[in-house]
Structures are given as C-alpha cells and as structure tokens.
C-alpha positions as CSV (number, residue, x, y, z in Angstrom):
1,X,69.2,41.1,154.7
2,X,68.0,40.3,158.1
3,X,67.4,44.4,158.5
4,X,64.8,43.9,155.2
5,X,63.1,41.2,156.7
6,X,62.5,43.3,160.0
7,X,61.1,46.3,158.0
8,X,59.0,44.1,155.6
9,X,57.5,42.3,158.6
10,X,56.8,45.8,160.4
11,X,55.3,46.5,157.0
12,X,52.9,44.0,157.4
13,X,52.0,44.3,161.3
14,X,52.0,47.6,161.2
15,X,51.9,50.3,164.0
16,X,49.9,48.8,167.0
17,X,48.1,52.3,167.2
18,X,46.6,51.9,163.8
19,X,42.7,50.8,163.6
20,X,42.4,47.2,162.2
21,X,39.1,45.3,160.9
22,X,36.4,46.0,163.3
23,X,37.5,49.0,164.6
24,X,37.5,50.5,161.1
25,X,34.1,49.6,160.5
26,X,32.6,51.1,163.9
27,X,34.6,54.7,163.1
28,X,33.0,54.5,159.5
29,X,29.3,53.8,160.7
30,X,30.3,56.3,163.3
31,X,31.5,59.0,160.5
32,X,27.7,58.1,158.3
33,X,26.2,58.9,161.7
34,X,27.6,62.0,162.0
35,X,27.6,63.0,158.8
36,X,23.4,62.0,158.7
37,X,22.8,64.1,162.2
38,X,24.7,67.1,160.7
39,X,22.0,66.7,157.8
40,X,19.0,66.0,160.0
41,X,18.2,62.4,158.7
42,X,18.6,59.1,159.8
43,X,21.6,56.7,159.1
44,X,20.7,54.6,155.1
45,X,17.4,56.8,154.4
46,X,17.4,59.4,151.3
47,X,15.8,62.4,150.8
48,X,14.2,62.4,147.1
49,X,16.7,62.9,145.0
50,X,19.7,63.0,146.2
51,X,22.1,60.5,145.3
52,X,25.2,59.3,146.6
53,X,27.6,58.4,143.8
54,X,28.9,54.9,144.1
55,X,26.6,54.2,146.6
56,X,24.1,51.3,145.7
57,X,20.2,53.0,147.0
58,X,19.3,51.4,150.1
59,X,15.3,51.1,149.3
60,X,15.4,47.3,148.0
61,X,16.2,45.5,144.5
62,X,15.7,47.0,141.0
63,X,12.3,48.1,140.0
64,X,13.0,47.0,136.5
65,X,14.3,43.0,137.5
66,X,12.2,40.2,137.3
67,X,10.5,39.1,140.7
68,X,9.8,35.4,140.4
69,X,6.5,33.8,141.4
70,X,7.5,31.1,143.6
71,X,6.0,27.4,144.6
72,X,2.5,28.3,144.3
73,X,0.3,28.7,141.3
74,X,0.3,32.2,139.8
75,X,-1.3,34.3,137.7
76,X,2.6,34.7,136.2
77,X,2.8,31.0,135.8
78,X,2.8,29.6,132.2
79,X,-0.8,28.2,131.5
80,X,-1.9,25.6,129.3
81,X,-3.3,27.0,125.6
82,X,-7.0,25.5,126.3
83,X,-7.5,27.4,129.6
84,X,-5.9,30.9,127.9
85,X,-8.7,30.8,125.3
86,X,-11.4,29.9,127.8
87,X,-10.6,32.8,129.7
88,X,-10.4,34.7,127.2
89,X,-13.7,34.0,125.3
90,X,-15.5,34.4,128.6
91,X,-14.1,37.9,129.1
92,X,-14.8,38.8,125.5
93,X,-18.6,37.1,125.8
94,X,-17.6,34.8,123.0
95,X,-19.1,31.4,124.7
96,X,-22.2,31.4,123.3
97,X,-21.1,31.5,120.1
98,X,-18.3,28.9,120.7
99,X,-21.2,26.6,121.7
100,X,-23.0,27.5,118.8
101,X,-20.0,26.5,116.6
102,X,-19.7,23.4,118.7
103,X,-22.5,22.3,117.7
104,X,-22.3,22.3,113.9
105,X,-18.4,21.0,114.5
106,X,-18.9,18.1,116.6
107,X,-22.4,17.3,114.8
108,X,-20.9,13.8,113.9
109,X,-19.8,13.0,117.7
110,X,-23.0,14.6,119.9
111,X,-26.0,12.7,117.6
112,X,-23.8,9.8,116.4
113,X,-22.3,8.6,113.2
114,X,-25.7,6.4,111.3
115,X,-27.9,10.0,112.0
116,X,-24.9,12.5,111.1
117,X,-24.6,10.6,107.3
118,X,-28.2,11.3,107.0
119,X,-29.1,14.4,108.6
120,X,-26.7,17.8,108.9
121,X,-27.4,20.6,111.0
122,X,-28.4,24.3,108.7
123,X,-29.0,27.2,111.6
124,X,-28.9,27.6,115.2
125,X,-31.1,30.7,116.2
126,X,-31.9,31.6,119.7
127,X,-31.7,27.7,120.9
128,X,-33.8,26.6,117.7
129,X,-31.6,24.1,115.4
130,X,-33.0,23.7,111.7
131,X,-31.2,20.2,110.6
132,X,-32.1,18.9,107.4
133,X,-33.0,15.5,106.7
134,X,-31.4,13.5,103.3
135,X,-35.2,12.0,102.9
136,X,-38.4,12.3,104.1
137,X,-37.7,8.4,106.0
138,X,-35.2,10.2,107.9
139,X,-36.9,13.1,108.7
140,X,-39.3,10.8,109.8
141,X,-37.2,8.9,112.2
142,X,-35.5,12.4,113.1
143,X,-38.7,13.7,114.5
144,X,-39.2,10.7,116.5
145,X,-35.5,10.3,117.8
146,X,-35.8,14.3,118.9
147,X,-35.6,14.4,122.8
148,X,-32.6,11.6,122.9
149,X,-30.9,13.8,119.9
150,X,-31.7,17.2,122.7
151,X,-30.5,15.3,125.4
152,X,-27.2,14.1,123.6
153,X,-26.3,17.5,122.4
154,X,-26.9,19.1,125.8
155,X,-24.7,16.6,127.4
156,X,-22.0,17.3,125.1
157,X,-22.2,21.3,124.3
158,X,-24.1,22.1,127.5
159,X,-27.4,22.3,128.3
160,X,-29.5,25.5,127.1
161,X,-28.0,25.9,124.0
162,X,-29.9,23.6,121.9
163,X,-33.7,24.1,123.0
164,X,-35.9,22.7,120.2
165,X,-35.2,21.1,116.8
166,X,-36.7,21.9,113.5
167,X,-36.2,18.5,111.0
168,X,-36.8,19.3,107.8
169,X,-37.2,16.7,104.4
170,X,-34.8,17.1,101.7
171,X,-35.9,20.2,99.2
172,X,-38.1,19.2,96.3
173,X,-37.0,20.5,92.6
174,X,-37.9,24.0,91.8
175,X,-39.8,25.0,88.4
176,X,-39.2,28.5,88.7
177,X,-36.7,29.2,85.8
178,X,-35.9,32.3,84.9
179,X,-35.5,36.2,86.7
180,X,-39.6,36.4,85.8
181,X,-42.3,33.9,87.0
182,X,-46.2,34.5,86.6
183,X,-47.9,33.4,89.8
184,X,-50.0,29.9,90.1
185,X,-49.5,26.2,89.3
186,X,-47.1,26.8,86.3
187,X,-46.2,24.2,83.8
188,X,-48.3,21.9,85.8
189,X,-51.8,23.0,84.9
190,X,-51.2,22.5,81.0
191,X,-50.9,18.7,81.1
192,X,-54.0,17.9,81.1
C-alpha cells in the first residue's frame, strides 16, 4: 500500500521536466506565432474567409446581438406615444391639418362653453373659419366678440392658423320644393 501511495503521488506531481501553467501558455502563444509567420500574417488577425474551427473570430461581439444604448437618452430609447405622433406628423407634413382638426375638436375649450352652445364652427379654408351662429342675436354678439375669439384660438391651436372669421345667422327656410323651380319671387308674389 505505501508503494500505491508513492506512485499516485508521483502521478500527481509529475515529472519535474514537464511544462506546467505558465510555461504551457508561453510555448502555445509561441506555436500561434510561428504558425502565423509561416503564413505571413500577424498573431489573432484573419484573412477573409478563413476560419479556424472551434475558434471564437477575434474581430469583436456578434453582429446580430443587441448593443444596448446606455445612460443617456437615445434615439433606441422607448419614447412616450404623444412625442412618436408629433414626429411623425411633422415628417409626413400632417400639422397643418392636425391644427385644422384641432380647431373644430377643441371648439368648446378655445372660445368657451356660453359661445360654443350657441355658435359651432362649419369650414376652415386657408386660415378663414365659417362658424355659424344659432340666431341672428348671436351672430350679432359673435361679430363683436371676433378678435378675443382670434386671439383665444391662436393661443390654444397656434397662432396663423385661424386668420379671419366668417359668422354667419342661422339659415332661413327654403321654398324651393321640388327637382324644378321657375326663377323669381315664387309663392310669395301671389298673396296679394
């Protein structure tokens, strides 16, 4: 027994002429040196392909994994909904009308509650809005109200977009009737 211990433990240490550790790793960067010079390139660079199987490439990380953006703000970064649209209208040239849609969605809000149950907004052309009045009272009042009603909407949808205003009474009844109509007074010159 005390003759397997002696071999088991020269197992282990081995032969002192043996290279351990350190040395092994100098004789194998030693061997890629070599082998490169007999090649005519330098130690860890490539030529285009050629492959070394096993061999991990030496020219960084994966082109395909995910690079992460960091502390700082990035273009990578999630962004909030709100700020995605508005960049993406302005690219597309959609602002205009987005203000224009303002307009007729926030009617209530820019010119206040007493004027929007009385008067609602019917076209927006090139900065004119038509808005039509529930009675000719109102239009009245609308036509005198006018530059605080401009100066609210530009303060709310931006200044520009709403230029003039064109009030308009309510519409009177109609006595056309009928696909055919004869022109002149109508029914209105037989009552007398």
């Amino acid at each position: 027994m005390a003759g397997g211990r002696a071999d088991a433990s020269a197992g282990v240490t081995g032969d002192a002429n043996q290279p351990r550790g350190r040395d092994l790793a100098r004789a194998a960067l030693a061997a890629a040196k070599e082998r490169a010079a007999a090649r005519g390139t330098e130690p860890g660079v490539r030529k285009p392909g050629t492959s070394t199987p096993g061999v991990r490439a030496l020219s960084g990380q994966n082109p395909r994994r995910r690079r992460w953006s960091g502390p700082g703000a990035d273009e990578r970064d999630p962004q909030p909904f709100g700020r995605l649209v508005s960049r993406l209208s302005t690219q597309l040239g959609w602002t205009s009308r987005l203000a224009n849609g303002r307009v007729f969605g926030q009617w209530a809000t820019l010119v206040g509650a007493e004027v929007a149950e009385h008067a609602q907004p019917v076209s927006l052309n090139n900065g004119e809005l038509t808005v039509r009045a529930s009675s000719t009272a109102w239009a009245t009042q609308l036509r005198l109200l006018q530059r605080q009603l401009l100066a609210r909407i530009a303060a709310g949808v931006g200044h520009g977009v709403v230029t003039t205003m064109r009030i308009q009474g309510p519409t009177a009844p109609s006595w056309r009737k009928g696909p055919r109509h004869i022109p002149g007074r109508g029914p209105r010159d037989t009552y007398g």
